[in-house]
C-alpha positions as CSV (number, residue, x, y, z in Angstrom):
1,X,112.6,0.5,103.1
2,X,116.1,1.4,101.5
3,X,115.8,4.7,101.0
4,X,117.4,6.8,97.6
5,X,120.6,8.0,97.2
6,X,123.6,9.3,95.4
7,X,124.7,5.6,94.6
8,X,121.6,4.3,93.4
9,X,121.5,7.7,91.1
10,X,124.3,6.9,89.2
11,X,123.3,3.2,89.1
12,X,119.5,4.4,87.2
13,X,121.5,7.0,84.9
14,X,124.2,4.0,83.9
15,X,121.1,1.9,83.4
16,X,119.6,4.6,81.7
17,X,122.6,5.6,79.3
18,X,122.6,2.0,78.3
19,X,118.7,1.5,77.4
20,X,118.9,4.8,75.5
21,X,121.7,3.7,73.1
22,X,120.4,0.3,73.1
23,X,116.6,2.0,71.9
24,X,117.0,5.3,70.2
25,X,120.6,4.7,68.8
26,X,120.3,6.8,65.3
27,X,119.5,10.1,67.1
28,X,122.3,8.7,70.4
29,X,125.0,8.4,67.7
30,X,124.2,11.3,65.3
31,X,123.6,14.0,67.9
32,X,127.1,14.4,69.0
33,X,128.1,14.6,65.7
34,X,126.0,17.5,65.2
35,X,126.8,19.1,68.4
36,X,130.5,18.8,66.9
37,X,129.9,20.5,64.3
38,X,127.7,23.5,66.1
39,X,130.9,24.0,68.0
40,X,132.9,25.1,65.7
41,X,130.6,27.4,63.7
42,X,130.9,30.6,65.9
43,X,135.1,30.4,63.4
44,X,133.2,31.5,60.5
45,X,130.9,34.2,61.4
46,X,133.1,36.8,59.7
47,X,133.5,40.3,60.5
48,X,131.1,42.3,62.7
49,X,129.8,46.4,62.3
50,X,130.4,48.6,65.5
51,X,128.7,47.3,69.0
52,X,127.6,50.5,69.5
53,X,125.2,50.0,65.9
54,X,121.9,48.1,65.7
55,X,123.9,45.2,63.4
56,X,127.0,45.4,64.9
57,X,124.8,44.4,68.9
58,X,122.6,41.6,66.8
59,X,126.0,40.1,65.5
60,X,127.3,40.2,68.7
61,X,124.3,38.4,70.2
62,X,124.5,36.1,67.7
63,X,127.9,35.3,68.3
64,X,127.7,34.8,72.1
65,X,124.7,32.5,71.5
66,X,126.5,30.7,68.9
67,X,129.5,30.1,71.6
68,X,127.5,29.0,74.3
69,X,124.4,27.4,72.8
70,X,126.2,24.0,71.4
71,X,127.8,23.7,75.1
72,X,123.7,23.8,76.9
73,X,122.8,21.2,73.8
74,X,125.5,19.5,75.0
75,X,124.3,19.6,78.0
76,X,120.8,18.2,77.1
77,X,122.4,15.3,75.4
78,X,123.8,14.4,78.2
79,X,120.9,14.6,80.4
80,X,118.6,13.0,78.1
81,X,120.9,9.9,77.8
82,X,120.7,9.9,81.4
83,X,117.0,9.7,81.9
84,X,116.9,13.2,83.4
85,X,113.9,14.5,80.7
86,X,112.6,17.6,83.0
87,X,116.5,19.0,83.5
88,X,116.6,18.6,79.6
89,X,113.5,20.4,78.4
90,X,114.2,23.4,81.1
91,X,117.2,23.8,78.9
92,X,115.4,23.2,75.9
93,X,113.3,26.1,77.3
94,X,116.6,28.6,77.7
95,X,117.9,27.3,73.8
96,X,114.3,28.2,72.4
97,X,114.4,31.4,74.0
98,X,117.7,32.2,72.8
99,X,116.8,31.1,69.3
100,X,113.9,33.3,69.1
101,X,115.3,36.3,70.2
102,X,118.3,35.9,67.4
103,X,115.1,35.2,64.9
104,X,112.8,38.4,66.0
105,X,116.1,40.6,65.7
106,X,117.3,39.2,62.4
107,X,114.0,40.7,61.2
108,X,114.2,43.5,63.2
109,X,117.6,44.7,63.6
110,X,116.8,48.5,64.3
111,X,115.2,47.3,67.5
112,X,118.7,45.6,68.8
113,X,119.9,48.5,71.6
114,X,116.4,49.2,72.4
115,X,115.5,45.0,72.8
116,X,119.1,44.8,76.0
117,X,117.4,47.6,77.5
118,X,115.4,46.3,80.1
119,X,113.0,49.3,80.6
120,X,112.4,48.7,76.5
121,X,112.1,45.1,76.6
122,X,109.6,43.0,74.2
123,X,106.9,41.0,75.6
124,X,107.9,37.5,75.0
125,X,104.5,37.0,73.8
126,X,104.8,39.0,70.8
127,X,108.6,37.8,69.6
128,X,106.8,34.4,69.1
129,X,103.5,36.0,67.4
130,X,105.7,37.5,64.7
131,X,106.4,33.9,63.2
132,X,104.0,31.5,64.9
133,X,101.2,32.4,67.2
134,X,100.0,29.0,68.0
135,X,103.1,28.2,68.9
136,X,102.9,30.0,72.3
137,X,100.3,28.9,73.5
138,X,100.6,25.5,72.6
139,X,104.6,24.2,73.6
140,X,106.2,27.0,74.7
141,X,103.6,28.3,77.7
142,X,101.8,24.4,78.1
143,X,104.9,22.2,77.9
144,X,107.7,24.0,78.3
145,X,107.1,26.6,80.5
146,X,104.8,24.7,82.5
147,X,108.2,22.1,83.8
148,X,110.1,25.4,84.2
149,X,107.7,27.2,85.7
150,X,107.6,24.0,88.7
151,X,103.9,23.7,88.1
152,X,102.5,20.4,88.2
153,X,103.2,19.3,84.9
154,X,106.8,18.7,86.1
155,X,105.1,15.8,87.7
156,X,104.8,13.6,84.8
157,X,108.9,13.1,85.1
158,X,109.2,12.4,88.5
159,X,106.5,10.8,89.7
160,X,104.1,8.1,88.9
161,X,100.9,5.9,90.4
162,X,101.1,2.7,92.3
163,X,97.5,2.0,90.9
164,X,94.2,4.5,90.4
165,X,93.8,4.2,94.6
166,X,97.2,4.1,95.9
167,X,99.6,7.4,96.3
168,X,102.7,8.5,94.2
169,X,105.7,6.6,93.9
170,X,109.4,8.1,93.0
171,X,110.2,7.4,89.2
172,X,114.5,8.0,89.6
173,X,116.8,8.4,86.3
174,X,114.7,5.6,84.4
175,X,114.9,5.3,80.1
176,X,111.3,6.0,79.2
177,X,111.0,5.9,75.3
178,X,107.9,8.8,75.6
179,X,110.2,11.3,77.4
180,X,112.8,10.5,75.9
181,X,111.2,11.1,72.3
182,X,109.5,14.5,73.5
183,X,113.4,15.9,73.9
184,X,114.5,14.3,70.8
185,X,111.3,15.6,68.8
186,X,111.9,19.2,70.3
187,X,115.2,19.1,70.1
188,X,116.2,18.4,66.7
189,X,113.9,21.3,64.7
190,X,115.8,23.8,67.5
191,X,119.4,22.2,66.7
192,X,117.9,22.6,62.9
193,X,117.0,26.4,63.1
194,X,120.9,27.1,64.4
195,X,122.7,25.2,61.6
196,X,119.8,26.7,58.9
197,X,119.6,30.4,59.9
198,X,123.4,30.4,60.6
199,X,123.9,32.4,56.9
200,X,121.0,34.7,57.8
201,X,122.6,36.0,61.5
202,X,126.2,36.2,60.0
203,X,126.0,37.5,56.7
204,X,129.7,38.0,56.2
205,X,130.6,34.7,57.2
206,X,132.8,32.5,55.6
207,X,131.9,29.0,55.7
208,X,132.4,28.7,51.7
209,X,135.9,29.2,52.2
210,X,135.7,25.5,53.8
211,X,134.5,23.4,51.3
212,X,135.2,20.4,53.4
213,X,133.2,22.1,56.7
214,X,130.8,23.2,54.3
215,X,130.2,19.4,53.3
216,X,130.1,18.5,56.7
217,X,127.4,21.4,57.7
218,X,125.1,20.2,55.2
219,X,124.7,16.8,55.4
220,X,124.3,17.5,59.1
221,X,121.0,19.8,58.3
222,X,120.1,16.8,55.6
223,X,120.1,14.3,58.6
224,X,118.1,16.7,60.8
225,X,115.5,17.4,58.1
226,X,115.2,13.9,57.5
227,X,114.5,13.0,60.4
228,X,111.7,15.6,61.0
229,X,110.4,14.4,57.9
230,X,110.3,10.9,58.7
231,X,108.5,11.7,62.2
232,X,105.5,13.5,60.2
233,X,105.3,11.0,57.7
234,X,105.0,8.1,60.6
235,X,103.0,10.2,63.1
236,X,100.7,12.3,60.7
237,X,99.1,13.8,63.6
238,X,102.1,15.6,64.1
239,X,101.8,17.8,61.1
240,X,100.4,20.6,63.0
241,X,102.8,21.1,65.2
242,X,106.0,20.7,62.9
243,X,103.8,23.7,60.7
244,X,104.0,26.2,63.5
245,X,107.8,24.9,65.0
246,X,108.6,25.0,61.3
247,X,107.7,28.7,60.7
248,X,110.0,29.5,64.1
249,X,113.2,28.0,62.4
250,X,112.5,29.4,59.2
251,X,112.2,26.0,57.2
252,X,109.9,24.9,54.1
253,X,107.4,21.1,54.6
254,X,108.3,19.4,51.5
């Protein structure tokens, strides 16, 4: 039996990389694009109020997110194209987090300083209840969680049956268009709610002053919301769960 190693890694992820552009190649060739564009938004966030204020700590959570964030999407584009689905929806976990937190705080700016201090914090639980309470329960703690968490729904990426009676076998770095479509399908709402709330978490920013970035910004969100228009409309059953994703990012079903 040859047994796995580094080589025969990077010979699954080139294989992989190549059956990903080869199958899902609107989302492989517009995602960097978008990414681009996320990295240079943290420019035109405008001026900031005092640290030491409730607005003045939001903005400045805001803006570290918006610095990092686009480098840990980055990130997941690169694992998904890989085949590496569980690394890229532990991040997916970290982004949603981060997301949420801006969300809760955008509403609730006089909680800032009290939210960093650890012996105030907010139950998790509740930061999603304040927009979608199904939500929770139903990706965050079952799906994502769940692979974080190394519970054995992290499985499902790694491992698969020989037959009904026979034991596990390794899955390595291997395209597989389900996995590969759950990241995509959680990925672009999130990558959505950045580019859409981005006026909302910076209100003094200065984007307008860009006409051509401007352009650029919003045909990006146009190609995002199409495409989580097009999923619902070929996968009706997925309605439901774009309702409760959409109330997180803050966007209207047409």
């Amino acid at each position: 039996m040859v047994k796995l190693g580094i080589n025969h890694l990077i010979d699954f992820e080139n294989k992989a990389i190549d059956d990903t552009h080869i199958n899902l190649h609107g989302f492989y060739e517009n995602c960097p694009i978008i990414i681009d564009t996320m990295l240079k938004l943290h420019y035109y966030t405008g001026k900031f109020e005092s640290s030491e204020t409730n607005l003045g700590a939001f903005q400045s959570f805001c803006y570290t997110s918006y610095v990092q964030d686009p480098l840990t999407f980055w990130s997941i584009f690169r694992l998904y194209e890989r085949g590496c689905y569980l690394e890229a929806c532990i991040l997916l976990r970290h982004l949603l987090e981060s997301f949420v937190q801006m969300k809760y705080l955008a509403k609730h700016p006089e909680k800032t300083l009290d939210f960093f201090n650890l012996n105030k914090r907010i139950n998790f639980r509740k930061v999603f209840d304040e927009f979608a309470p199904e939500f929770y329960n139903k990706s965050y703690g079952k799906m994502l969680s769940t692979y974080t968490h190394r519970l054995l729904g992290k499985d499902i990426f790694r491992f698969k049956r020989k037959s009904p009676s026979e034991g596990r076998q390794i899955e390595p770095y291997t395209y597989n268009e389900k996995f590969a479509t759950f990241v995509i399908n959680f990925k672009i709402p999130l990558i959505y709610g950045y580019l859409h709330n981005f006026d909302m978490f910076f209100i003094n920013n200065t984007i307008s002053e860009d006409k051509d970035f401007e352009k650029i910004l919003n045909r990006n969100k146009k190609w995002l919301d199409d495409a989580m228009e097009s999923h619902i409309k070929n996968y009706p059953d997925t309605e439901d769960w774009y309702k409760d994703y959409f109330k997180i990012i803050g966007k209207e079903k047409k």
